[in-house]
TORTORMAR-91097 format. One line per 4 residues: number of its first residue (from 0); their letters; for each residue y, x, z of C-alpha. Coordinates in steps of 0.25 Angstrom, whole numbers, plus 5000, padded with zeros to 4 digits. Layout:
NUM = A = Y/X/Z | ...
This chain:
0 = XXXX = 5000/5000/5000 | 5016/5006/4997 | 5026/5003/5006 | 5040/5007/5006
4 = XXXX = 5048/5012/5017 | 5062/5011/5022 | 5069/5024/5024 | 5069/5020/5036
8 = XXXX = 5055/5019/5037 | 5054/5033/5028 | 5061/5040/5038 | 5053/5034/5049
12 = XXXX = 5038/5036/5043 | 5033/5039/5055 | 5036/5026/5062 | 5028/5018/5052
16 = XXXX = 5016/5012/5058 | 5007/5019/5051 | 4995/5027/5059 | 4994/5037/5049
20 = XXXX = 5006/5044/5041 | 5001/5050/5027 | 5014/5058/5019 | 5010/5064/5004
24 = XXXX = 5016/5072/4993 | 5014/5079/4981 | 5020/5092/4975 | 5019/5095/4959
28 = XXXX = 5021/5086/4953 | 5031/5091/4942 | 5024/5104/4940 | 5020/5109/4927
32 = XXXX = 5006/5116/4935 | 4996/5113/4946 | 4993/5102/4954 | 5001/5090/4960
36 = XXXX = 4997/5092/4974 | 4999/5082/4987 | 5000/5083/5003 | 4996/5072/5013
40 = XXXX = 5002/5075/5026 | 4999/5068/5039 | 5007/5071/5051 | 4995/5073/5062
44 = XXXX = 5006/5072/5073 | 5019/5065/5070 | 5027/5070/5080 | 5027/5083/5073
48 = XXXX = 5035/5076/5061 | 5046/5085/5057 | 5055/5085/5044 | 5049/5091/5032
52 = XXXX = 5059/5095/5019 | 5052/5091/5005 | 5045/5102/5001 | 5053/5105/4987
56 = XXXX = 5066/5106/4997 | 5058/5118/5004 | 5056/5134/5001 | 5039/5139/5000
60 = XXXX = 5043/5144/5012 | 5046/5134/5020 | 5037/5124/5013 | 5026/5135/5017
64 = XXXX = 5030/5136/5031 | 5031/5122/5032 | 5018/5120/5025 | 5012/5127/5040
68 = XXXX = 5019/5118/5047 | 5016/5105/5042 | 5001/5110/5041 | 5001/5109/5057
72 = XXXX = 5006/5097/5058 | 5000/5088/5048 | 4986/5086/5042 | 4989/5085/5025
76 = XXXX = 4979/5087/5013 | 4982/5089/4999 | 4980/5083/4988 | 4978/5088/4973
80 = XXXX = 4981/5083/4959 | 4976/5092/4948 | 4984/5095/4935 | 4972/5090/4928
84 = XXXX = 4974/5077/4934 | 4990/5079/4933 | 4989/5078/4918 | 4978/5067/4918
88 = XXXX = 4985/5056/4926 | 4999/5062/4926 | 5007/5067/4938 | 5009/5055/4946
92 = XXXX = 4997/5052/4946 | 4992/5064/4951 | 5004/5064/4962 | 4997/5054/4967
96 = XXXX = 4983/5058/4965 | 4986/5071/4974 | 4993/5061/4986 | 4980/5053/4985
100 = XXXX = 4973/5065/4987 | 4981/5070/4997 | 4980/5059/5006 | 4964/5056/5004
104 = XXXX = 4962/5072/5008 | 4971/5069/5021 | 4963/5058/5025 | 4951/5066/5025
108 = XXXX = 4957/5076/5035 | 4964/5064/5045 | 4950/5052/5044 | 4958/5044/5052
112 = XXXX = 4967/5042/5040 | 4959/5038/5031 | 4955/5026/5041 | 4969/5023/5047
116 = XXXX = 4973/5010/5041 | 4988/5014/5044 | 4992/5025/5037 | 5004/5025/5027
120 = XXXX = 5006/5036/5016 | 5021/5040/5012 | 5022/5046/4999 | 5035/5053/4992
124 = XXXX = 5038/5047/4980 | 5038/5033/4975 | 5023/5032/4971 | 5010/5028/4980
128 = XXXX = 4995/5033/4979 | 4986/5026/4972 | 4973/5022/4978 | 4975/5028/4990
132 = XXXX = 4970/5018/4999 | 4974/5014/5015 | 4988/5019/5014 | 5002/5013/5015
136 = XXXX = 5008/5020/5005 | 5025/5023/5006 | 5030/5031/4995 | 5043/5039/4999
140 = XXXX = 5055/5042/4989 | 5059/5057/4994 | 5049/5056/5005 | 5046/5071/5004
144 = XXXX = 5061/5072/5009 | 5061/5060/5018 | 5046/5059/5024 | 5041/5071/5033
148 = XXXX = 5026/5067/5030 | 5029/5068/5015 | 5038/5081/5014 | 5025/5087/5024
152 = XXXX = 5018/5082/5012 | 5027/5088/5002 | 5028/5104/5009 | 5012/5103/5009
156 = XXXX = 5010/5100/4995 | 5020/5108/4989 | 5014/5121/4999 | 5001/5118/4995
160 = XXXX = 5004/5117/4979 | 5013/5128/4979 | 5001/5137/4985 | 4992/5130/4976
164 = XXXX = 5001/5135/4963 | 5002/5148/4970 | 4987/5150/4968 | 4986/5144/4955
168 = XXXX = 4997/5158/4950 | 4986/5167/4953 | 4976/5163/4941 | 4987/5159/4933
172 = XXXX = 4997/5169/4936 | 5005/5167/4922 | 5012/5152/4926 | 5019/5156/4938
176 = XXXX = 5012/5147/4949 | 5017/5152/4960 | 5032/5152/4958 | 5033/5138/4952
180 = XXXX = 5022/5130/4958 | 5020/5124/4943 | 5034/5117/4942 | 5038/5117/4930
184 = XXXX = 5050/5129/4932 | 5055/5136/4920 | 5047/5148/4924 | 5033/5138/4924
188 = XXXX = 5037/5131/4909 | 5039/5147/4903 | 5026/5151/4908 | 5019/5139/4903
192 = XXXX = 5026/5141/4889 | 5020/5155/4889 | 5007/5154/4896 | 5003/5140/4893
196 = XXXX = 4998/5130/4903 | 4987/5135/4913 | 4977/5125/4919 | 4986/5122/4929
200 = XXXX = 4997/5115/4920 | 4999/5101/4919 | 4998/5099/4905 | 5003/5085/4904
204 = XXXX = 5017/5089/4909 | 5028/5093/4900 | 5030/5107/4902 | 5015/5112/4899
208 = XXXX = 5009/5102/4889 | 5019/5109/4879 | 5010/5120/4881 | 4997/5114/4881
212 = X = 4989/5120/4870
């Protein structure tokens, strides 16, 4: 089910009466390389809440200091959508298809979850999960700046995608990985202009098809 909250109510999440709080992001979405990847976070101890900055508003070194903190203070998982199945169902899709993943790997590490019929999910964006059964769903405009469960969410993604392009510049050394993270810089498009796309390009996105032999 999709509700939408007042700003009030965005700004007071935690007062919902819900037994279990559930935040989610993705990161990649606009890259040119590698996966779309999404982190579901669930405060273990809400007292602990604190204010956490979107994580494109931070420097890797904060978000990787901030990435040791949050991991002591919540319990998260990841989820993954491939760039295969980027280019078969298209990035929205696959957005989603990483939170749904996202969230099904957290309820395997909290069971309580899974069972609790009182568990609401906020989003960022405008869009809900599909087929993501037992949740009150509230999508969030902005809520990786105005939801500490979601901008949690959004520094975990983002530090585990950026490590994850990190390790993809070892076996293709010729793209750049590890400065860009896939984003389609000017230094990203030149090097897929002179190497061609790797396995790791999204070939349905302008940018790369062009080079698609």
């Amino acid at each position: 089910m999709k509700i939408q909250l007042s700003e009030k109510q965005i700004e007071n999440w935690n007062e919902l009466p819900y037994e279990f709080f559930v935040g989610t992001d993705e990161v990649g979405r606009g890259c040119l390389a590698g996966p779309v990847v999404s982190c579901a976070v669930l405060f273990t101890d809400l007292s602990l809440l604190s204010e956490f900055k979107d994580s494109k508003t931070l420097s890797e070194k904060k978000r990787e200091a901030l990435f040791e903190e949050l991991s002591l203070k919540l319990l998260f998982s990841v989820g993954i959508a491939t760039v295969e199945e980027i280019d078969t169902i298209n990035i929205l899709q696959a957005s989603l298809l990483s939170m749904k993943r996202a969230v099904q790997a957290l309820e395997l590490e909290k069971k309580e979850l899974k069972k609790s019929t009182k568990k609401i999910l906020l989003l960022d964006g405008n869009q809900v999960v599909p087929g993501l059964l037992g949740y009150v769903q509230a999508p969030v405009i902005k809520g990786d700046q105005k939801v500490s469960l979601i901008s949690a969410a959004s520094v975990i993604a983002k530090v585990y995608r950026d490590r994850l392009m990190k390790s993809l510049a070892v076996d293709f050394p010729n793209y750049g990985f590890e400065v860009h993270k896939g984003y389609a810089t000017e230094l990203h498009r030149s090097l897929i202009e002179r190497n061609g796309p790797s396995r790791f390009h999204r070939l349905s996105f302008k940018g790369v098809k062009e080079y698609v032999l």
